[in-house]
VOGU-3710 file (C-alpha; in Angstrom, 3 decimals, decimal comma):
1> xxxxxxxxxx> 4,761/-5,035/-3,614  3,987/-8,445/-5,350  5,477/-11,802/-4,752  5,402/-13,186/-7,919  5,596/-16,831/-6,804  2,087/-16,340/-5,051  0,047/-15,235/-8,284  -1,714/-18,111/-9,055  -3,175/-18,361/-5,874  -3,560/-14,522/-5,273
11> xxxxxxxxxx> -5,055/-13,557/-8,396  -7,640/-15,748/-9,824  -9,918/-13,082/-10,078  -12,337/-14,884/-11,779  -13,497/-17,826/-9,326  -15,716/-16,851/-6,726  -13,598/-17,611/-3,351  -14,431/-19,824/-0,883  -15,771/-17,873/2,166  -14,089/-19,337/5,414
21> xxxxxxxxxx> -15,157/-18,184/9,265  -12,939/-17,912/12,036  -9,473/-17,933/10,212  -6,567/-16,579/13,161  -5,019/-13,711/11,690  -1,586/-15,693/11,073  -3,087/-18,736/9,029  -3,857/-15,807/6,236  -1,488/-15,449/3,114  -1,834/-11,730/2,450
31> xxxxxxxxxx> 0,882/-9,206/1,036  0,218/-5,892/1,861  -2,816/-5,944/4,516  -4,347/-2,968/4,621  -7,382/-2,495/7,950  -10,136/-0,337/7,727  -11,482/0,052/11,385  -15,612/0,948/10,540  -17,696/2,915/13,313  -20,421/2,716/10,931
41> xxxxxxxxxx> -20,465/-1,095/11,354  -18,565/-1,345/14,001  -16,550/-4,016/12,143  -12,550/-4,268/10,908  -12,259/-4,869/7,310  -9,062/-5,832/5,587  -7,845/-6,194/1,888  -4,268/-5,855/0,351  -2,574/-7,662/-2,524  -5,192/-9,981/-4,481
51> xxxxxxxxxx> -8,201/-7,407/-4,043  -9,788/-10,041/-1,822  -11,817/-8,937/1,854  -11,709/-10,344/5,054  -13,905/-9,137/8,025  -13,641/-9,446/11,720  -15,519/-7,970/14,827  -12,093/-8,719/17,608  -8,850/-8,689/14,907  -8,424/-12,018/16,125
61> xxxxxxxxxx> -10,884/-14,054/13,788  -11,740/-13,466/10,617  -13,850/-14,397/7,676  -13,401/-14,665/4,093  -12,077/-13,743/1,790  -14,775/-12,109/-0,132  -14,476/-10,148/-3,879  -15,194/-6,929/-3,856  -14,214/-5,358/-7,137  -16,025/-5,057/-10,258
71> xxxxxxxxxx> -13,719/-3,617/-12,810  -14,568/-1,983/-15,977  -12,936/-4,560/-18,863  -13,273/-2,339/-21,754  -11,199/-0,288/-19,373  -7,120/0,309/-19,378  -7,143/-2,718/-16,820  -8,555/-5,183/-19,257  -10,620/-8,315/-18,454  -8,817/-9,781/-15,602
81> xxxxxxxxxx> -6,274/-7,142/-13,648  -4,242/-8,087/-11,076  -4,527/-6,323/-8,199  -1,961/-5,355/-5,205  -2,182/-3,232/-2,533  -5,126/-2,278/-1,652  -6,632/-0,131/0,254  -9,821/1,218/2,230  -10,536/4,838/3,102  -13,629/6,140/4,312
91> xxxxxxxxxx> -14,148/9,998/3,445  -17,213/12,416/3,065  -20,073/9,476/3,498  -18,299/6,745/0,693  -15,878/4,386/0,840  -13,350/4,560/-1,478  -10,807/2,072/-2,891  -7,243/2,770/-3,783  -5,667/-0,433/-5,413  -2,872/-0,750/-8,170
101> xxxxxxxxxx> -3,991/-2,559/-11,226  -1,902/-4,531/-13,901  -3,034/-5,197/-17,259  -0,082/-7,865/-18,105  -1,658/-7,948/-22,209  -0,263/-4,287/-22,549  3,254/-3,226/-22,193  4,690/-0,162/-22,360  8,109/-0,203/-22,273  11,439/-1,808/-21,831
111> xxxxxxxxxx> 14,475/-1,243/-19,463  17,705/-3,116/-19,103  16,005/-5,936/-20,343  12,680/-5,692/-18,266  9,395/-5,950/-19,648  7,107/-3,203/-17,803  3,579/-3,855/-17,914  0,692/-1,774/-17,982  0,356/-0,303/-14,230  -1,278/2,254/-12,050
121> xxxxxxxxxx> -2,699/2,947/-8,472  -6,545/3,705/-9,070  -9,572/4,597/-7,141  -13,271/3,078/-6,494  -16,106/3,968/-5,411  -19,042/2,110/-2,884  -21,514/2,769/-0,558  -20,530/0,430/1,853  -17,345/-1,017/3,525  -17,146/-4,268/1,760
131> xxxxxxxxxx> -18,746/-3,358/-1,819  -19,094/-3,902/-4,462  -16,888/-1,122/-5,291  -17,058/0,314/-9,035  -14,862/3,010/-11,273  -15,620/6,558/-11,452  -15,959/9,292/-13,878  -12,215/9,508/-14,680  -10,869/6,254/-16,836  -7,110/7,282/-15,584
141> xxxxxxxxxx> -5,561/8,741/-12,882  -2,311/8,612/-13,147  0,044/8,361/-16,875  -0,392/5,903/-19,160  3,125/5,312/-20,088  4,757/5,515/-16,728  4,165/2,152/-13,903  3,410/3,764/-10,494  1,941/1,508/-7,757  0,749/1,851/-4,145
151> xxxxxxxxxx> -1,480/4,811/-4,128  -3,311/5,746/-0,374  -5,050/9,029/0,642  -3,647/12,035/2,597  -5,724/15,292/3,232  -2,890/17,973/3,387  -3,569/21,090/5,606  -4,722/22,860/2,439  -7,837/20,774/3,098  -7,330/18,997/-0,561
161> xxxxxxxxxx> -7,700/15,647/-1,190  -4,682/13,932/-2,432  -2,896/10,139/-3,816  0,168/9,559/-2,519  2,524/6,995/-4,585  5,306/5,282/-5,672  6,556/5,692/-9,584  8,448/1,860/-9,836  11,971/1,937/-10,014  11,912/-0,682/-12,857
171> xxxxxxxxxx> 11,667/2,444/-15,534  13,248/5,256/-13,260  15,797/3,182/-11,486  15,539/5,148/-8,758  12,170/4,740/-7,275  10,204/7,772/-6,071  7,507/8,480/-3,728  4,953/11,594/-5,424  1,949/13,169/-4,763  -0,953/14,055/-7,270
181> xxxxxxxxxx> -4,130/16,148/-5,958  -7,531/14,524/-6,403  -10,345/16,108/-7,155  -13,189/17,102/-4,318  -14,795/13,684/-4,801  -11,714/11,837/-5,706  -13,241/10,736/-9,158  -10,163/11,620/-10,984  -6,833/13,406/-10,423  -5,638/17,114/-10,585
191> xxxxxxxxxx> -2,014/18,259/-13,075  0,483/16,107/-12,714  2,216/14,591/-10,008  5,433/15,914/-7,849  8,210/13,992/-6,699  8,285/14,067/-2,633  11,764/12,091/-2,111  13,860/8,960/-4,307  14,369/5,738/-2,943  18,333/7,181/-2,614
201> xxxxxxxxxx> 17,686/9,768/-0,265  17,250/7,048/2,434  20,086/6,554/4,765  18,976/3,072/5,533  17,757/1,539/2,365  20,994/-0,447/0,445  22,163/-2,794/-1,936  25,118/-4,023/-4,039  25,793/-3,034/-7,619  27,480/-5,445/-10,057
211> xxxxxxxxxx> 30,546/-4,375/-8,446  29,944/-5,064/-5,182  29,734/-1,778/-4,546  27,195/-0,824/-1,544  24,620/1,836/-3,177  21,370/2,680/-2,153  18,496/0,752/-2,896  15,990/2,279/-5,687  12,836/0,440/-4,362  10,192/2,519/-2,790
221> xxxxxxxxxx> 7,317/0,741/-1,608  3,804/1,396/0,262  3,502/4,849/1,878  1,475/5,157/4,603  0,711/8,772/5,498  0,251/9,688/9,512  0,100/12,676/12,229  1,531/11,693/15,837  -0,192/13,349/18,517  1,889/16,515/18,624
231> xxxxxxxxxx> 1,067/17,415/14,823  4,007/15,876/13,460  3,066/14,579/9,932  5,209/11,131/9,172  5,214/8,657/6,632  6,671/4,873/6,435  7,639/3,087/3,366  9,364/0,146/2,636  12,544/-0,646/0,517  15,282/-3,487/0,957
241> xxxxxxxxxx> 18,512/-3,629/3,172  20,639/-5,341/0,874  18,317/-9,041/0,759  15,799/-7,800/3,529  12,635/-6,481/2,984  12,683/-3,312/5,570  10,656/-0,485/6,596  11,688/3,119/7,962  9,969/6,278/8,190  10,510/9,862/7,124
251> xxxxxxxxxx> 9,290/13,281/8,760  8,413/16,032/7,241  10,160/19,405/8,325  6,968/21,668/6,797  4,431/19,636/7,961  3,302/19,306/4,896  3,527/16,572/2,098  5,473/19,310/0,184  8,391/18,563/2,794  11,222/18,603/2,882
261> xxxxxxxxxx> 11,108/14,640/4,127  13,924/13,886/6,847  14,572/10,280/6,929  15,126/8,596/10,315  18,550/6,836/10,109  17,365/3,204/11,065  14,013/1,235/10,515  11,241/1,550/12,569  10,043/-2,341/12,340  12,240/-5,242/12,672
271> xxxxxxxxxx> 13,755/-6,850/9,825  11,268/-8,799/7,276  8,084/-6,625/8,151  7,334/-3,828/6,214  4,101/-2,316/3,543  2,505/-1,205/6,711  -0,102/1,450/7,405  -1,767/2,186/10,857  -5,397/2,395/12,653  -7,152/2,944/15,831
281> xxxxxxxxxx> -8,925/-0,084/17,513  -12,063/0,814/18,543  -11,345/1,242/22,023  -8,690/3,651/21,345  -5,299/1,733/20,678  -3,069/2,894/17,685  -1,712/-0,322/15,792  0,602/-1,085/12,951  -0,495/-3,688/10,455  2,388/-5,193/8,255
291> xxxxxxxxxx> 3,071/-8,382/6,530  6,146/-10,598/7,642  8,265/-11,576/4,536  10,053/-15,093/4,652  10,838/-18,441/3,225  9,034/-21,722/4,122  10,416/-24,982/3,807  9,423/-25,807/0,356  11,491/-22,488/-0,678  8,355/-20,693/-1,447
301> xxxxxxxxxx> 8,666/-16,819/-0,291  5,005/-16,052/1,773  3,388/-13,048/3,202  1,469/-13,106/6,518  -0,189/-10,485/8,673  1,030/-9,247/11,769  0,019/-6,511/14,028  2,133/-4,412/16,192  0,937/-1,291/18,748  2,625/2,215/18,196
311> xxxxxxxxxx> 2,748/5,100/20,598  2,476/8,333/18,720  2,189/10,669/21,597  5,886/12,201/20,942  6,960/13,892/18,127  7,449/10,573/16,510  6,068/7,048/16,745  7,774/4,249/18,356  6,908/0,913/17,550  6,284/-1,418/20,478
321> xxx> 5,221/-5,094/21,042  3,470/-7,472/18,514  -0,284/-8,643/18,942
//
């Protein structure tokens, strides 16, 4: 999810960056970081909110940030999207990108005073790990007049390709988490897209109405799809406990995305962490990357990187130490 008081550094799509070498994984601003662990290259790639890529050959040093996208401006997206959350997946020889997009020169609609922009989690398409990655066949995935956000890959046990999602909470007010199948070569989407649980169904997720009331929260935010080592399929996702940014994780009782999702009764990172997905090192270890949320001195909200292992040999994972 974006931090609005970090566009103007996050999104100036149209500057060529400044390529930096051996940045320490903590001196990075990044919402979101997403880490694609190559074989191919034997290199660890990461990208998240801004679009921007980073490389590194230890996860201690990196270098970048590099741009990677070339967007289509005649497109929905317009000349200069932003971009947040976004993510690398390798699958069937390609590397594909899953990103949300904003056009902010289009709106579509209008809630309780909110202006909604123009929104939706989209796919590219390269041949390599760091780009350039392009737009496919399809010109939208996902509809026009409804802001969804967050998309990532799952293969279900049907073998079909699918996006996982978020549909924002700003229109619903009730945030949901849905899936959509993709086709074979995930150039566009399949029907329409099914609701897998709402932000309210979370035991843990909360906030205050105008009351003072204590409801649950209606933010869902960056899914991460997983299977611990005993089949068990799992996904985290982030929301809010009352003014902290928190993440938990669900089950699902099918083993399937098609549920039904059980949601574990407290959060599985500590408080202020949370968008986080998960990969294995190349020497085997399962890790958790997530951003830490929190105010500097100057008042300024910022995002940084952080890595934590995870044991998923149980039935579920249990998050253990930071790197």
């Amino acid at each position: 999810m974006f931090v609005a008081v970090n566009l103007p550094a996050v999104f100036s799509q149209s500057k060529e960056p400044v390529i930096r070498k051996d940045v320490p994984l903590d001196s990075i601003r990044l919402s979101d970081p997403f880490i694609l662990a190559d074989k191919k290259t034997s290199m660890y790639y990461m990208t998240g909110t801004g679009g921007m890529l980073w490389k590194s050959k230890d996860l201690k040093n990196w270098t970048g940030p590099y741009k990677v996208v070339k967007t289509d401006p005649d497109s929905w997206m317009g000349k200069n999207p932003m971009i947040w959350a976004a993510e690398l997946h390798r699958y069937k020889g390609k590397y594909y990108y899953f990103a949300t997009f904003t056009n902010r020169d289009v709106k579509i609609d209008t809630v309780r005073g909110n202006v909604i922009e123009r929104r939706a989690s989209h796919v590219l398409v390269s041949d390599r790990p760091d780009g350039p990655y392009v737009p496919m066949k399809d010109p939208v995935y996902l509809p026009a007049d409804k802001p969804t956000l967050d998309g990532t890959l799952w293969v279900d046990r049907d073998g079909k390709p699918y996006m996982v999602y978020c549909y924002e909470w700003l229109q619903n007010w009730n945030g949901t988490i849905e899936k959509i199948e993709l086709k074979p070569d995930l150039s566009g989407s399949i029907g329409e897209g099914k609701v897998l649980f709402r932000a309210s169904d979370s035991p843990w997720s909360k906030e205050r109405d105008e009351a003072g009331n204590i409801i649950p929260n209606k933010v869902t935010d960056g899914p991460w799809l997983f299977r611990t080592q005993t089949g068990k399929l799992g996904m985290l996702w982030t929301s809010w406990v009352f003014n902290v940014y928190t993440q938990g994780v669900a089950y699902s009782e099918s083993g399937t995305l098609a549920g039904p999702w059980v949601h574990e009764k407290e959060p599985i990172t500590p408080p202020d962490y949370g968008h986080g997905m998960m990969f294995r090192t190349f020497d085997g270890k399962l890790l958790m990357s997530v951003h830490s949320h929190k105010e500097d001195k100057s008042g300024r909200y910022i995002r940084v990187p952080h890595l934590f292992e995870v044991d998923d040999t149980g039935s579920k994972i249990a998050v253990g130490k930071p790197l």
